[in-house]
Phi, psi and omega in degrees: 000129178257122203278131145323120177271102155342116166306160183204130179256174165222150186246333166280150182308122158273179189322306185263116184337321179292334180274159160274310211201091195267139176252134162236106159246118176268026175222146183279357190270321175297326154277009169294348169288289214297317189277348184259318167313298215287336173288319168310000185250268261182075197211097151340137140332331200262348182270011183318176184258310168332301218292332178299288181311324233230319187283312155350294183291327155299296212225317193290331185286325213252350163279353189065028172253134178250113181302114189252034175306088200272069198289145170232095153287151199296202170260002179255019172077012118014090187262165201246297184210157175216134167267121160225117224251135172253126170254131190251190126253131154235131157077019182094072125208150176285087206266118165258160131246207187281132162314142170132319172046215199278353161322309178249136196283339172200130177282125196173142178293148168267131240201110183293142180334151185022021140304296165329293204346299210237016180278150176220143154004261178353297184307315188270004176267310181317315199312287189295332147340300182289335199291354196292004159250006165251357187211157134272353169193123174303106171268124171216100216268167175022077174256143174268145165297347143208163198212144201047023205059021187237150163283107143344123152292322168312306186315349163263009178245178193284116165250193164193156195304136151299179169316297203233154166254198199258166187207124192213156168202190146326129187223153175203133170325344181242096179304317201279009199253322184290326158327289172305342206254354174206067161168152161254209187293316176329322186275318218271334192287317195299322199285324171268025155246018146287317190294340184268301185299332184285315208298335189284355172275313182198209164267141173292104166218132157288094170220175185266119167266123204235320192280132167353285185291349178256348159302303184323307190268335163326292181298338183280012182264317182293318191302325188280320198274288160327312225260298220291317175288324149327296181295354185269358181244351169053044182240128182268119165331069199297319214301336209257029181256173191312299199294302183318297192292331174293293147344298230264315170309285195296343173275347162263023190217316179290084179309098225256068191066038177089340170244187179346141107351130174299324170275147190226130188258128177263134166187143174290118141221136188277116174046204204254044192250152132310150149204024157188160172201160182201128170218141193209167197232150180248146144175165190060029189060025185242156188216123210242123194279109181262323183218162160161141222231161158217180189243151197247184184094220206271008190267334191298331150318356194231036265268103157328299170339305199269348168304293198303329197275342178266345151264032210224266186320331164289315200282343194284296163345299204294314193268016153097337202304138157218036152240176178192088179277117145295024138105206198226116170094144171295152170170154200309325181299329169302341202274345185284299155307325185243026173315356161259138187256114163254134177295130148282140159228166170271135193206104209218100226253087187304173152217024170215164156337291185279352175257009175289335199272294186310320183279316184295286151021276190318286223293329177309312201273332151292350147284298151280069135238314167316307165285343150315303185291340178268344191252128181294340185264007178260326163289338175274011182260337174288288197290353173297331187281280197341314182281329177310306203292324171326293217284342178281321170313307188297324160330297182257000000 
């Protein structure tokens, strides 16, 4: 059962001069001045304020996450950083984390400019002190060690590698110039008798879907397309709970304090079949890959996937942007584009008594899912039972 977490100012000077003052808000309209400064300075796309808010409402409320928003101000009230933190129960104990669940590929706090920089240990401990009456222990998972080149501050407390790390690469304006620099003639002939076989099933279109109905119809291709692959994979459907598609629909559709939908919906289609999608989030001029389905049958020879992303990555090119991320965990598709591996990490920080038995737990059980996951012949033996288990499923 989750008790309301009470706003609480604290008024004494913590360590560093600048700071004044720490806010715990359990309501988002009350962080919305601080969260909307902070995102234009030192932020992931996933820590947005929409994308946060939209996901709350859908899927953290209906989880028993109570928003646990940890705002630190200057002395002219001012915000310095927002944590923006979800409280749950696990295992008898009051856990916070990152707002966001498996939705975001990466975690982090928000940081007025050259404030990360210059945060100290000391600081963040004083901070996570207070928290010891709303919480028992800091769950806090794929956090990147840095971002924008500046180091994640959390990156100064006891962590340890996450499972996977992250896959990112580079954008620069001349697309067919990035083309060359990360593939050779062998690849690119391959890569135009695929754009040829697909173009001889029908007409060929790319585009970003913004109107309603066709967000609509996009997304049930992705849903259909996801679902289909999962089970072939003996992998469980997150997509296909209720609460999910109602997020994923209102953050690619709903238009947010005057802009954009947080989410920007992608989609391949040979005539008026879908047969590929992707959907991401932007900021900080980085366009961050969250989903993406392909249709299987006779199109799949042609691999649509890798089609939509090479017209994806021209228009991200075309529009200035210059990053470009697929997300969290390996896979072959990632490789053309997203070749650097960003380290992730994990922190899992008690903070009473009673959250130490559960945070080493935490830290045991994420350590072996790590090792699994780095050693390859223990990973192919998970998916292979996955795949047995599709196929035994189906049967019956």
């Amino acid at each position: 059962m989750n008790i309301p977490l009470p706003r609480a100012h604290f008024a004494e000077v913590l360590p560093a001069a600048r700071l004044a003052r720490v806010e715990i808000l359990s309501d988002f309209a009350e962080a919305e001045p601080y969260w909307r400064e902070l995102e234009r300075h030192f932020a992931t796309p996933y820590q947005g304020y929409d994308f946060l808010r939209l996901w709350q409402r859908h899927i953290g409320s209906a989880a028993g996450v109570t928003p646990c928003i940890v705002a630190g101000l200057d002395a002219a009230a001012a915000p310095l950083f927002l944590w923006p933190f979800g409280r749950c129960r696990l295992a008898g104990c009051e856990v916070l984390q990152f707002l966001g669940g498996g939705h975001a590929n990466f975690n982090m706090g928000l940081w007025r400019s050259g404030v990360a920089a210059a945060f100290e240990a000391a600081e963040l401990n004083a901070v996570f002190a207070r928290l010891a009456d709303s919480a028992d222990l800091l769950r806090l998972c794929n956090q990147p060690l840095t971002w924008n080149g500046t180091t994640n501050p959390f990156a100064l407390l006891p962590h340890q590698p996450a499972a996977s790390s992250g896959f990112s690469g580079a954008l620069i304006g001349d697309f067919e110039a990035l083309l060359r620099a990360h593939t050779d003639s062998a690849t690119r002939r391959k890569m135009r008798n695929k754009q040829r076989a697909l173009e001889e099933l029908g007409s060929v279109r790319f585009e970003r879907a913004q109107d309603p109905q066709r967000i609509r119809q996009v997304l049930d291709a992705f849903f259909k397309q996801k679902n289909a692959r999962m089970r072939a994979l003996g992998i469980s459907d997150v997509f296909a709970n209720a609460n999910v598609r109602r997020f994923i629909e209102a953050a690619a559709s709903e238009p947010t304090a005057g802009s954009a939908p947080p989410i920007e919906l992608y989609a391949l289609s040979v005539d008026d079949m879908v047969v590929a999608t992707m959907g991401g989030i932007v900021g900080g001029g980085r366009f961050c890959g969250m989903f993406n389905s392909i249709a299987g049958g006779r199109h799949a020879v042609a691999s649509p996937g890798e089609q939509l992303i090479l017209r994806l990555v021209r228009s991200l090119c075309e529009r200035g942007l210059t990053g470009f991320d697929l997300g969290i965990g390996e896979a072959r598709y990632k490789d053309l584009f997203c070749g650097d591996a960003e380290p992730l990490f994990d922190s899992f920080l008690p903070l009473t008594a009673k959250g130490r038995p559960l945070a080493a737990a935490l830290r045991l059980g994420a350590a072996a899912k790590r090792a699994i996951k780095q050693h390859p012949p223990l990973w192919s033996l998970v998916r292979a039972w996955r795949s047995l288990r599709a196929r035994l499923s189906a049967r019956v």
